[in-house]
C-alpha positions in Angstrom: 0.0 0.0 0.0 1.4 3.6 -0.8 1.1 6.1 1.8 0.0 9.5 1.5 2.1 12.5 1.2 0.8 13.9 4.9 0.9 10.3 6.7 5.2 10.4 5.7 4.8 14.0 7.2 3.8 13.5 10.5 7.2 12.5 12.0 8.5 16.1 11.1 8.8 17.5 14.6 6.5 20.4 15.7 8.3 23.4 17.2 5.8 25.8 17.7 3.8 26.4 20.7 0.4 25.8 21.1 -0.9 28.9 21.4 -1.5 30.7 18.6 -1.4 27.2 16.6 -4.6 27.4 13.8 -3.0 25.0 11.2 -1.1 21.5 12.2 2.5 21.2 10.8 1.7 18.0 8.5 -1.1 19.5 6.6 0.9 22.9 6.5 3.8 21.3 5.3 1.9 18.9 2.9 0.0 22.1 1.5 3.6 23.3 0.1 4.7 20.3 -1.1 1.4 19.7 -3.4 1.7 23.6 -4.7 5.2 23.1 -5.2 4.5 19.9 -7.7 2.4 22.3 -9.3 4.5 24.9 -10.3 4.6 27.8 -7.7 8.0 28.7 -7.4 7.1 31.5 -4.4 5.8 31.8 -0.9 3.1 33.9 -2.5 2.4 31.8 -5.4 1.5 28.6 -2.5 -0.8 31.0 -0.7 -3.0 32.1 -3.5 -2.8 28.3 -4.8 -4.1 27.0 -1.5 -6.8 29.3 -1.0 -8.2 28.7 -4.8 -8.4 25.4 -3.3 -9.2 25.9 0.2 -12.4 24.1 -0.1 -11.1 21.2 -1.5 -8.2 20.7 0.6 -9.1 22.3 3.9 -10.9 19.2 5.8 -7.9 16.6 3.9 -5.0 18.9 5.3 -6.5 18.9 8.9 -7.6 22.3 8.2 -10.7 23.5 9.4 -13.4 23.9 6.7 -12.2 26.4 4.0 -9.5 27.8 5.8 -5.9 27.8 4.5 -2.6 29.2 6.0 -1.9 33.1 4.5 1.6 34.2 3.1 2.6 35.0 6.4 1.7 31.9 8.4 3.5 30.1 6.0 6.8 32.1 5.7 6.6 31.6 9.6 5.9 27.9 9.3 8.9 27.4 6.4 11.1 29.8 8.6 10.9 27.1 11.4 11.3 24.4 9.5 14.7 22.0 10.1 15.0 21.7 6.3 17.8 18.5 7.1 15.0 16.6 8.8 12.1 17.6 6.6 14.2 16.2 3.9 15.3 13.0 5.6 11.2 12.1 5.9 10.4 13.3 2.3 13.1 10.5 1.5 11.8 8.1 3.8 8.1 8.8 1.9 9.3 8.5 -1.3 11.3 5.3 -0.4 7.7 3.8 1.4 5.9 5.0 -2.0 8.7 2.7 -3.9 8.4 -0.4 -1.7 4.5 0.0 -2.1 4.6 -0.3 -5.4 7.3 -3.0 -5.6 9.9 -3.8 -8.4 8.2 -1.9 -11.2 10.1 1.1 -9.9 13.5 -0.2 -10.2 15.3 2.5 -12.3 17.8 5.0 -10.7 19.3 7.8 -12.6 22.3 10.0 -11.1 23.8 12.9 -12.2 24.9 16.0 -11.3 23.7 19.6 -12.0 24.6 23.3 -11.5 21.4 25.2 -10.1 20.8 28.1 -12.3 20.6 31.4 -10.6 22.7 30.0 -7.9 26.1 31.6 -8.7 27.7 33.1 -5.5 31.3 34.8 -5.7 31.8 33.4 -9.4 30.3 29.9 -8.3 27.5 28.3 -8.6 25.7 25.9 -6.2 26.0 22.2 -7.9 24.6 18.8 -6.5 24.5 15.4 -7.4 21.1 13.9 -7.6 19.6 10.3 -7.6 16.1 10.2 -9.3 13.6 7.7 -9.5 13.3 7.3 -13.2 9.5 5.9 -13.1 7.8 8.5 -10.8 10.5 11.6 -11.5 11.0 11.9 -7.8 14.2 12.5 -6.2 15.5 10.0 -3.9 18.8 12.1 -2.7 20.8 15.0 -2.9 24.6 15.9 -2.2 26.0 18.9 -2.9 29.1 19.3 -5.0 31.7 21.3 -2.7 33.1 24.5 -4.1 36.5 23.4 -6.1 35.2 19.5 -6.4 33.8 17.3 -9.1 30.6 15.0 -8.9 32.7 12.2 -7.8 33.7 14.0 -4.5 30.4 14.3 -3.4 28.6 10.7 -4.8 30.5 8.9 -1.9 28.3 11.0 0.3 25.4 10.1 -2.1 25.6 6.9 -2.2 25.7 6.6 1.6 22.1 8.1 2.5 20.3 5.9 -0.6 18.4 2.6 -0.8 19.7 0.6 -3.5 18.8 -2.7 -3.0 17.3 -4.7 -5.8 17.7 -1.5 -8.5 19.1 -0.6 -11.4 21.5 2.4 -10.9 23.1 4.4 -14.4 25.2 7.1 -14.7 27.6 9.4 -16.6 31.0 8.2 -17.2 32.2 10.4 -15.1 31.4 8.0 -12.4 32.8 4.9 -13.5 35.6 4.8 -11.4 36.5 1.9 -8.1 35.2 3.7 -5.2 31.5 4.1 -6.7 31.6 0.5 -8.8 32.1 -0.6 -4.9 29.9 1.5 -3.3 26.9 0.7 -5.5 27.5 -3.0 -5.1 27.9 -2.9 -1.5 24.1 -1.3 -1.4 23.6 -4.5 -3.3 22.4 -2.5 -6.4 21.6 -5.5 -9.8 25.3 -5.0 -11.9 
C-alpha cells in the first residue's frame, strides 16, 4: 500500500507552541509540497494556490473547513522548518511510495547539475542527484563542494540511498573503483 504524502509527514517535529497554533504542521507542510509539484515557485504563489483550493483541501490537510494558511503563516511555518529533517522524511516517503509499489520502480538515474541562478562569488551551487526514473521523484541529494567534481560528493550520495534490488546508471564520469564498490555494497543489480 502507498502512503499518503501527509501520513510520511507526521514524524516532522512540531516546534511551535500551542498557542496561537490554527493550522497543524503535516497539513501545512503537505499544502507546500502539493503547490510546489504544481509549479509555484514562491511563498506567494502557494498561498494564493491554496486558498483557490481551500475548499477542496481544507478538511484533507487537517484544516478546518475552508481555511488555509496566509503568506505569512507560511513564511513563519517554512522559517521554522529543520529543512535537514524535513528532507530526511520526504526520502523516507518517497522510499515507502517505492516499496508500495514493488519492483516496477527499479530504475535510478544519477547525475549531477549546476542550479541556475545560484552563482555566489563566481560559483555556482552544484549537486549530485539520484532520481527515481518511473515516478520523477528525487531520492537524494549531495552537494558538490566549491573546487570539487561530482565524484567527491557521490561517496556522500551513495551513503544516504536505498539501493537494493535496482538498477543504478550514470555518466561516465562515475565509472571509477570507489562508486563500482559502493553501489555494489548497497547490493544495487550489476
Amino acid at each position: 500500500m502507498v502512503p499518503a504524502l501527509i501520513e510520511g509527514l507526521q514524524a516532522v517535529p512540531e516546534w511551535r507552541g500551542r498557542q496561537g497554533m490554527r493550522y497543524p504542521l503535516p497539513g501545512v507542510l503537505a499544502l507546500v509540497c502539493l503547490a510546489l509539484l504544481s509549479g509555484c515557485n514562491h511563498v506567494r504563489e502557494i498561498a494564493r494556490w491554496g486558498q483557490e483550493r481551500r475548499w477542496r483541501l481544507s478538511r484533507r490537510l487537517g484544516f478546518k473547513p475552508g481555511r488555509m494558511p496566509s503568506e505569512a503563516s507560511l513564511r513563519r511555518v517554512l522559517a521554522g522548518v529543520d529543512a535537514a529533517v524535513l528532507a530526511a522524511q520526504l526520502q523516507a516517503w518517497v522510499e515507502a511510495v517505492m516499496a508500495g509499489l514493488g519492483k516496477e520502480v527499479r530504475q535510478v538515474a544519477v547525475d549531477g547539475k549546476h542550479l541556475r541562478g545560484s552563482a555566489l562569488e563566481g560559483h555556482t551551487h552544484a549537486v549530485v542527484n539520484a532520481l527515481a526514473q518511473p515516478l520523477g521523484v528525487v531520492l537524494g541529494q549531495a552537494t558538490i563542494p566549491a573546487g570539487d567534481s561530482e565524484q567527491g560528493a557521490m561517496a556522500a550520495l551513495l551513503e544516504a540511498l536505498v539501493l537494493e534490488d535496482r538498477v543504478v546508471s550514470m555518466d561516465a564520469l562515475h565509472t571509477q573503483r570507489e562508486t563500482a564498490t559502493g553501489v555494489r555494497e548497497k547490493k544495487a543489480i550489476t
